[in-house]
MARVEX-953239 format. One line per field, with one value per residue (C-alpha): residue in one letter; z, x, y. Coordinates in Angstrom, 2 decimals. Example, Ala and Ser with C-alpha at 12.3 -4.5 7.8 and 13.67 -1.06 7.14 Angstrom:
<drenlos>
res c(A; S)
up c(7.80; 7.14)
east c(12.30; 13.67)
north c(-4.50; -1.06)
</drenlos>
This chain:
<drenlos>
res c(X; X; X; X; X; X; X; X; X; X; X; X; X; X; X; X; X; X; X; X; X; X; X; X; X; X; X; X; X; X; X; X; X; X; X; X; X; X; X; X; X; X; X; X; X; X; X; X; X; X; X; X; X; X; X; X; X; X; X; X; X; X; X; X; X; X; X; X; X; X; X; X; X; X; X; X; X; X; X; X; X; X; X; X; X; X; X; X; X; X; X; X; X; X; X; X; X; X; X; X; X; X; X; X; X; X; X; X; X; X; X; X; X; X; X; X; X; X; X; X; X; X; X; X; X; X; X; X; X; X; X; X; X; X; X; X; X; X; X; X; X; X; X; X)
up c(0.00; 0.45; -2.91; -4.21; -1.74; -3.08; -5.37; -3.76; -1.62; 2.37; 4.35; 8.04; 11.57; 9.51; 6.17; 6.81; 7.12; 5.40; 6.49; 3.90; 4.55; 2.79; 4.41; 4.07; 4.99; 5.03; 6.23; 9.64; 9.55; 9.30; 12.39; 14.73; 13.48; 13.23; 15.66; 17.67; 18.44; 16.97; 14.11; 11.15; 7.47; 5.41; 2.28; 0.54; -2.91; -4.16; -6.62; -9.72; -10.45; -12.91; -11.79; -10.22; -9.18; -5.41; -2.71; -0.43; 3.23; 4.69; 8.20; 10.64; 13.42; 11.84; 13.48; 12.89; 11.02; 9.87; 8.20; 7.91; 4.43; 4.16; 1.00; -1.01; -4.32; -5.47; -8.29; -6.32; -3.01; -0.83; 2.05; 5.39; 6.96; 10.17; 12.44; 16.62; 16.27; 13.26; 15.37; 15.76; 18.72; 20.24; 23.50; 25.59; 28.44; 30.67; 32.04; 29.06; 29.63; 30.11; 27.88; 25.19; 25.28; 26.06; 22.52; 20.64; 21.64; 21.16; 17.47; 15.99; 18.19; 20.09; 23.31; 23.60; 25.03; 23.49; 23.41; 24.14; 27.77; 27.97; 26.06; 28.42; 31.22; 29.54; 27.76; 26.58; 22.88; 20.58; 17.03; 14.29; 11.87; 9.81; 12.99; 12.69; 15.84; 18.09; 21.18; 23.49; 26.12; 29.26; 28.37; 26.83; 24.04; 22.20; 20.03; 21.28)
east c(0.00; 2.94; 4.14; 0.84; 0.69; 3.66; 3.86; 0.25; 0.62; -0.23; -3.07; -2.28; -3.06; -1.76; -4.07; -6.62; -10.72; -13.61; -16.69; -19.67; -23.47; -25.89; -27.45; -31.35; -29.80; -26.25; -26.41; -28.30; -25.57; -23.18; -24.46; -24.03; -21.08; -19.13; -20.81; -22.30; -19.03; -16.38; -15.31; -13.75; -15.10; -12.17; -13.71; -17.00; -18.26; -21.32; -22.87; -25.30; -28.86; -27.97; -28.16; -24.65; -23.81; -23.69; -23.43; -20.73; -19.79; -16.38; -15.82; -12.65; -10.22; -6.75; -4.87; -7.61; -6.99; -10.50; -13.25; -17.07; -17.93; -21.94; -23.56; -26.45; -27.60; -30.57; -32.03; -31.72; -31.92; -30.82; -32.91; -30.37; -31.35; -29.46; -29.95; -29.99; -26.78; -24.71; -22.48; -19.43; -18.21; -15.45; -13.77; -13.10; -11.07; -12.83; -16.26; -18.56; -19.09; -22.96; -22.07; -21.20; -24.02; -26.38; -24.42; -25.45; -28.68; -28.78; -27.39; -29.83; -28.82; -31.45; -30.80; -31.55; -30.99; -29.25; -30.53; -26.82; -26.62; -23.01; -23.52; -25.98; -23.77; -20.40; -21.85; -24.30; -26.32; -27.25; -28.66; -27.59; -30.43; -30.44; -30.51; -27.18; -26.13; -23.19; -21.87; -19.45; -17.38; -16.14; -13.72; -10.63; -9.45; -6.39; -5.62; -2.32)
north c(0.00; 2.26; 2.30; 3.12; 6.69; 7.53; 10.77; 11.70; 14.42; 14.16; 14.52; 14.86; 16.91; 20.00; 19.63; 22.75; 21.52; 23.25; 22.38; 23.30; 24.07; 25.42; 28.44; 30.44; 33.32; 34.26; 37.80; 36.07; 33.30; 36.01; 37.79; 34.52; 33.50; 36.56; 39.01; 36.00; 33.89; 36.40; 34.40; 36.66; 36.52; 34.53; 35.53; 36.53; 36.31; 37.15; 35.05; 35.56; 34.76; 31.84; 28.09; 26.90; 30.22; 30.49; 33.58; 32.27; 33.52; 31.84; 32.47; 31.21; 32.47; 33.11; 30.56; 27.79; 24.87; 24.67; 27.45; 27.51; 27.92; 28.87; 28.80; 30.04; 29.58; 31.98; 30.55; 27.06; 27.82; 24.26; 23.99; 23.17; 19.85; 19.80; 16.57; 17.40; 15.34; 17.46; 19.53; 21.77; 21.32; 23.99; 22.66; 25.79; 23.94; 26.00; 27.80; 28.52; 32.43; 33.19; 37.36; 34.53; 32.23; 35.51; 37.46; 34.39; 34.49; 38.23; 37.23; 34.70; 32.07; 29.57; 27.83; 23.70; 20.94; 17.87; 14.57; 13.37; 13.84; 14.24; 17.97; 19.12; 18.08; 19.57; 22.39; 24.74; 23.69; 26.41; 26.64; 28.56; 30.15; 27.42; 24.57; 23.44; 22.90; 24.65; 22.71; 25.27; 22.34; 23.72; 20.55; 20.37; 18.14; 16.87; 13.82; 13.43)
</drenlos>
């Protein structure tokens, strides 16, 4: 199996993560995620009204190894279907601040409970406009 990985390049702890949803709404998306949780917009492009051409909203922290990339196409609009389980989870190895969970809130954001017990015990559950699901830990987490 070696010799057939060879020439093909890597994928390891390093290799940057994009993780893709279609949105309703990006301007409300935008609002959570950016003025909601703080995370910067990466890059923005506005589509046009043909088929296959998509508004797009990338959002990230600068030293992440991973983005959000919401999408929108208008003359096709994709209708989000989040599960209660599809989540980001961000392990804050510490207290999850209540002016955090509140400027969520305040920013299109909706409070609930998990069915997974273990979230509502380690952390606080909140929706994104189009039900995608955030999970703030008050654990911490590494792989190594």
């Amino acid at each position: 199996m070696e010799r057939h990985m060879e020439g093909l390049m890597p994928v390891n702890g390093r290799s940057h993560i994009r993780i893709a949803r279609p949105s309703r709404n990006l301007a409300a998306a935008e609002r959570f995620w950016a003025e909601g949780l703080g995370l910067g917009v990466v890059w923005r492009a506005a589509g046009g009204p043909e088929p296959g051409e998509h508004d797009l909203l990338m959002l990230g922290w600068p030293d992440a190894e991973w983005h959000l990339e919401l999408v929108h196409e208008p003359a096709h609009p994709v209708e989000p279907r989040p599960t209660e389980e599809d989540l980001l989870v961000i392990y804050l190895d510490g207290p999850v601040p209540d002016d955090l969970v509140a400027r969520l809130e305040e920013h299109g954001g909706k409070r609930v409970p998990s069915p997974n017990p273990y979230w509502n015990e380690w952390g606080v559950t909140i929706e994104d406009p189009d039900g995608y699901r955030l999970v703030l830990c008050r654990r911490g987490w590494s792989n190594t």
